[in-house]
C-alpha positions in Angstrom: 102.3 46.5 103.0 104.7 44.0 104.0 103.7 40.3 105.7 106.1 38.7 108.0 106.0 35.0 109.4 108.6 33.5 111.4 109.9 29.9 111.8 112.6 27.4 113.1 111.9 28.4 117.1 111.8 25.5 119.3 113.7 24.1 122.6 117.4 23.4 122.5 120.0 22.6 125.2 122.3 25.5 126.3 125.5 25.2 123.8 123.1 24.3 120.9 122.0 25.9 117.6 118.8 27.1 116.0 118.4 28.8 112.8 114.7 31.0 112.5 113.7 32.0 109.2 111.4 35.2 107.9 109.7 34.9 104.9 108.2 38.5 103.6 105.7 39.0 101.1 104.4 42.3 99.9 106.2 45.1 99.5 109.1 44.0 100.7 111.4 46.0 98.4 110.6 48.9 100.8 111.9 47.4 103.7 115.4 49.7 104.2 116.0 48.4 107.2 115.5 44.7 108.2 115.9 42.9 111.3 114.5 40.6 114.4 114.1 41.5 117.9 113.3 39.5 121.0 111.1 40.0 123.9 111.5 37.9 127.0 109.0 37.5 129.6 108.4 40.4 131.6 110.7 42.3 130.2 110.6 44.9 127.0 111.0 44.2 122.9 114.8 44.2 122.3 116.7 44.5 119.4 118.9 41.3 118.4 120.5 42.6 114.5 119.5 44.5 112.2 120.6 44.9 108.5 120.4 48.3 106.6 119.5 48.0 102.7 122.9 47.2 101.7 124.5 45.0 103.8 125.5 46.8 107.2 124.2 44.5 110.4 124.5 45.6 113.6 124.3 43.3 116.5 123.8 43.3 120.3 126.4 43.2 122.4 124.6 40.4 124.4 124.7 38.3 120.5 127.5 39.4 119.2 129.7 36.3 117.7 127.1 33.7 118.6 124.0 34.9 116.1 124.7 36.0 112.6 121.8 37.7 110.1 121.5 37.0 106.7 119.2 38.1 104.1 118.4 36.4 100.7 116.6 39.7 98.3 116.1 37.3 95.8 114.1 35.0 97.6 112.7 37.5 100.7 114.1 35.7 102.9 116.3 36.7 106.4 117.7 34.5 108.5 119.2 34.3 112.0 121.5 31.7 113.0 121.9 31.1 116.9 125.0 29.3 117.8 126.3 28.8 121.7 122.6 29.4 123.1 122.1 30.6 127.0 119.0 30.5 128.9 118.8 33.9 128.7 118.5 34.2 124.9 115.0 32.4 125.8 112.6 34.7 124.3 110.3 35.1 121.5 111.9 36.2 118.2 110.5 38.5 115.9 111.1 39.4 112.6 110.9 43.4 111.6 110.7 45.2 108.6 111.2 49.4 109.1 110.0 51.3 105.6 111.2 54.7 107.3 107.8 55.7 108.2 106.5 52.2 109.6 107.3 49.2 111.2 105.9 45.6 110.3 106.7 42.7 112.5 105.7 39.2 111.9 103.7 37.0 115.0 107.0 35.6 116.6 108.6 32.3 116.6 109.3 30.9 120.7 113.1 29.7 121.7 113.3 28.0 124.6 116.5 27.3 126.0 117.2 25.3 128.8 120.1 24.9 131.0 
């Protein structure tokens, strides 16, 4: 089983920057595929990047060159950096680990920002 916790949410102007974190503990060595998602009030989970064990990431097209994913194996560590923030990228952020047969998700980190 694989533990998730999330960090480095908080409230930033629109333009600004945040970095989250997601330390995993466990067995993380089974996470294939990596990622974090963000669900927005009223609205459903979405996925924000995900990286496939290797180093393939995929991206929204609503992130795409603004966020970039990173993952440190030796650590087990992942990392999201936010650049050029919008209000609507408030949300909170989640960080996900898929095995192949199930998902573990971490208790979310809140990014506020504000126009």
């Amino acid at each position: 089983q694989v533990q998730l916790v999330e960090s480095g949410g908080g409230l930033v102007q629109a333009g600004g920057s945040l970095r989250l974190a997601c330390a995993a503990s466990g067995s993380t060595v089974s996470c294939n595929i990596m990622g974090w998602y963000r669900q927005a009030p009223g609205k459903q989970r979405e996925l924000v990047a995900i990286i496939s064990s290797g180093t393939r990431i995929n991206y929204a097209d609503s992130v795409k060159g603004r966020f970039t994913l990173s993952r440190d194996n030796a650590r087990n560590m992942m990392y999201l950096q936010m650049n050029s923030l919008k209000p609507e990228d408030t949300a909170v952020y989640y960080c996900n680990c898929f095995t192949g047969a199930r998902h573990s998700w971490g208790q979310g980190t809140q990014v506020t920002v504000s126009s």
